[in-house]
Structures are given as C-alpha cells and as structure tokens.
C-alpha positions in Angstrom: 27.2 13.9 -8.7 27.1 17.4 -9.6 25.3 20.6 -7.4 22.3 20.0 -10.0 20.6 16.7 -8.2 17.0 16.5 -8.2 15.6 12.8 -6.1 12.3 10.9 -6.5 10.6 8.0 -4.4 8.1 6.1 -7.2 5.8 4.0 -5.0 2.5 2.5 -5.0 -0.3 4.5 -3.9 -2.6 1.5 -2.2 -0.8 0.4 1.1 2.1 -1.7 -1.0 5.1 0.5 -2.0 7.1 -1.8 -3.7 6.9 -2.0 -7.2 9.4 -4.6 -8.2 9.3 -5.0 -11.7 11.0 -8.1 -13.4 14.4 -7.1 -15.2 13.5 -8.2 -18.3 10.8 -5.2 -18.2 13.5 -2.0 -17.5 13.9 -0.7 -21.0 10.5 -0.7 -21.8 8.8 0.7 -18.1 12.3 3.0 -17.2 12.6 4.9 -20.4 10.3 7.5 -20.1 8.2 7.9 -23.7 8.3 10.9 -24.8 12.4 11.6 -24.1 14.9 10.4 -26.2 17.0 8.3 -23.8 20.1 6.2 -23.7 21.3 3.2 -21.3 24.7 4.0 -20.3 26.5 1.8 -17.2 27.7 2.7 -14.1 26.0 2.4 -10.6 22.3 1.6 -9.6 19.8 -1.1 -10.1 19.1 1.3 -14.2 20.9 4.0 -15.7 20.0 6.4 -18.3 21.4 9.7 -20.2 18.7 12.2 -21.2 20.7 15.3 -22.7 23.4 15.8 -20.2 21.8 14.3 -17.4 22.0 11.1 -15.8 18.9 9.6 -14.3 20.0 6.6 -12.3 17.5 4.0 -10.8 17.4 2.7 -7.4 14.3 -0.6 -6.6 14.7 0.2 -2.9 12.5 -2.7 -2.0 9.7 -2.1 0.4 10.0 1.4 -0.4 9.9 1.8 -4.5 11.9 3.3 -7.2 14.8 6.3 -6.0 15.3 8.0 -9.4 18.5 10.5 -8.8 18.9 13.3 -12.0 22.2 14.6 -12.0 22.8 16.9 -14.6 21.6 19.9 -16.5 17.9 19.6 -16.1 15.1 21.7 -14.9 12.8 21.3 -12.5 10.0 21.4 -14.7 11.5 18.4 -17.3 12.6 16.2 -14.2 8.9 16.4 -12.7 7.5 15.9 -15.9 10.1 12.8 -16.7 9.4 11.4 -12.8 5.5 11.5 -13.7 5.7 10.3 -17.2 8.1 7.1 -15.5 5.6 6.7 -12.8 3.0 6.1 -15.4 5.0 3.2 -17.1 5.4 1.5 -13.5 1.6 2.2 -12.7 1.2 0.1 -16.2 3.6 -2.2 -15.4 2.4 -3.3 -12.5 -1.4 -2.7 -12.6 -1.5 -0.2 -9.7 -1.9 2.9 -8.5 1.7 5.0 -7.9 2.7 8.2 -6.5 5.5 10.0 -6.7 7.1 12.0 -4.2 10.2 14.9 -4.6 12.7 14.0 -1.7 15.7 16.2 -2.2 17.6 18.7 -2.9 15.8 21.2 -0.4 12.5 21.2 1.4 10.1 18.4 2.9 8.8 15.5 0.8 6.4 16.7 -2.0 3.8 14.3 -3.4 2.2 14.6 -6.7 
C-alpha cells in the first residue's frame, strides 16, 4: 500500500451488520456504476482498479464490507465511490446500510 489509503466499513444500518452477499453477485453489487472499473487479482475477498487506484474488498463477517483505496484518489471520488457501492449492497440485500470512514486519520465518520 502506498501513503495515499483511504478505509471504509459498509454495514447494515438496522441492528445486523453483515451483509454477506453470495459470490456469484460481486461484479454486479462491487463495481460501483458510474466508474469505469476493472477486476484485477491479488489479495481480499474483491479487487478492483479504478484509474490508478486499487480498491480492494474485505466481507469481514459480523462486521460488513472493509473497502481499502490505495492509490491516487481524492477524498471527494473515494466518498463518492464508498456511497455509490453502499447503494449496490443496500440493493443487494434489501436493507438499509451505512457507511463509515475508518482511516487514515481521525475518529470513525458515518455518512
């Protein structure tokens, strides 16, 4: 990983976190419309390249989705890209989600 990280928790939002998604389901609820996007390998339960960065998936189970973008990104795109992916899982699944910003710097932000 490069200095550029930026760290998401996707999680329900009524009293459930988990969101476990069947595998067959990734490509269609992990790319985020709207972004061209690319599956590339390498570690994590999903990878992507958007541009130069990597967003790599995480189903921490119990807890929801870590999504980690490494690369040239700002803020602005990555909290627009977490929302827009939080969406597709809130589809997915049939419930409410929530996101929350958990790193680089700062306490947890919700939004």
């Amino acid at each position: 990983m490069n200095a550029n990280v930026r760290e998401y928790l996707i999680s329900g939002d009524d009293g459930e976190h988990d969101l476990g998604i069947h595998v067959d389901l990734y490509d269609r609820t992990l790319s985020p419309v709207g972004w061209q996007s690319e599956r590339i390998p390498g570690w994590g339960t999903y990878r992507l390249r958007i541009g130069s960065t990597d967003l790599i998936f995480s189903d921490e189970p119990g807890f929801g989705w870590q999504v980690v973008f490494d690369g040239d990104i700002s803020e602005t795109d990555a909290d627009a890209i977490a929302a827009v992916i939080a969406g597709q899982l809130g589809i997915a699944t049939g419930r409410p989600v929530q996101v929350t910003y958990i790193a680089p710097d700062g306490p947890p932000i919700r939004f």
